[in-house]
Steps between C-alpha positions, in 0.01 A plus 500: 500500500311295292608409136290640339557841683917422462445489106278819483761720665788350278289590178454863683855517612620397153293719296590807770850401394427497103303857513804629697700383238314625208475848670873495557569421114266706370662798700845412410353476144335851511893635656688343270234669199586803722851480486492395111298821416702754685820302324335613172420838584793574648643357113268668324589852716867430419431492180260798428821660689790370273232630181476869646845544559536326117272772397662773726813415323356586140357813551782627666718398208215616262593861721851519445530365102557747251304547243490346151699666236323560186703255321339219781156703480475436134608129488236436838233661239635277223474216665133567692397557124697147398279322750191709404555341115559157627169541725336612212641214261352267736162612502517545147625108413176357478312722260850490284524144540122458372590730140753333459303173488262705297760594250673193499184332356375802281866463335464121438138531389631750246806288414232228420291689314810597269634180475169384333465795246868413379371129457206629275534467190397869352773640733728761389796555719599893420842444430377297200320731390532601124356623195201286396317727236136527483329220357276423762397658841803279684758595295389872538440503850877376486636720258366782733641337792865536364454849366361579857856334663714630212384851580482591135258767417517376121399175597229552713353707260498274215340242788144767543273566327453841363215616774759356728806719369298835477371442931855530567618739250267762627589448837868497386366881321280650785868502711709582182735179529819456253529200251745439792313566820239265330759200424622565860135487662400208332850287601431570846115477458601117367770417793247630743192295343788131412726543818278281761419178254713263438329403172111472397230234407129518337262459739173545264463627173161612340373606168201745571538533086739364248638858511617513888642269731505554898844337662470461873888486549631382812838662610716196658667612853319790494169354607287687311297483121464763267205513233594601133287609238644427141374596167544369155608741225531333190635158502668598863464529830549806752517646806162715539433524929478379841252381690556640845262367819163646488469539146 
């Protein structure tokens, strides 16, 4: 046999030999994949097994308890509606979180906005408030201020003017009111009108006529401004109206 053919049949005879060995690994491969599967079904079986008996277990128990007193009823309901408010809570944190921002800087806007009427210098805090006569439409407007907080029918009268006086007066008659009812409406009328401000300041005054002067009051802590119509009687000043919105 020539060399050439010797060489040929050893490439044949070794490449016979590798494909043999291939095939041999590749079936060995595919058993042992064989025996790994049925390993984990046979796991997986025992434990679908060891779960029904689990299961088994707790609805035969479930059988055989006794039932809940209504002592254990009522604290089972007490605490499903327990959770039920906590759930709740939850859901409701963010929207409560959010006012709370919201009134957190409405209360500091309005702390800021106080802050700087009390700096002004026509600020009257209402505990200072006092007597100032009725010289001139700031000393009335005060004047009626403290009868107003006082609660003194006397005084607020002597603080109107006389078309003022006779508006409430005949209200005061159409329901038949005592000297007394009428001292107590107007104290409570006055703590209901002073009991949100914290004191007052002139925004704006004008003169439509050397006879009337318009206040635009503002009501410190309160937030809100008030327009007053004053007339002058005489050498002095009173309280004629108010200017309400629209008018």
């Amino acid at each position: 046999m020539t060399k050439f053919k010797l060489g040929f049949v050893s490439v044949i005879l070794v490449t016979g030999i590798i494909a043999s060995l291939m095939i041999h690994e590749r079936a060995n491969a595919r058993l042992r994949e064989g025996s790994y599967s049925q390993h984990e079904n046979s796991e997986t079986l025992a434990n679908l097994l060891t779960e029904n008996v689990r299961l088994s277990n707790v609805v035969e128990r479930m059988k055989n308890s006794q039932p809940l007193s209504k002592e254990q009823l009522r604290e089972l309901l007490k605490l499903r509606g327990q959770v039920g408010q906590l759930r709740r809570a939850g859901a409701e944190k963010g929207p409560l979180a959010a006012k709370n921002e919201q009134l957190k800087t409405s209360v500091a806007e309005a702390e800021k906005l106080l802050a700087a009427e009390q700096a002004a210098p026509n600020y009257w805090s209402k505990d200072q408030l006092t007597f100032a006569g009725y010289g001139d439409p700031e000393s009335a407007m005060k004047s009626m201020l403290w009868a107003m907080k006082t609660g003194d029918l006397s005084s607020w009268r002597a603080s109107c003017t006389p078309e003022a006086i006779a508006k409430m007066e005949k209200a005061w008659d159409k329901h038949g009111k005592s000297e007394t009812e009428r001292a107590a409406e107007m104290k409570a009328m006055g703590e209901a009108f002073m009991s949100s401000a914290s004191g007052f300041r002139i925004i704006d005054q004008q003169m439509p006529s050397p006879d009337e002067a318009r206040i635009n009051l503002s009501f410190a802590g309160e937030g809100k401004a008030r327009k007053f119509v004053l007339r002058k009687i005489g050498n002095e000043w009173r309280f004629h109206d108010m200017i309400f919105a629209g008018q």
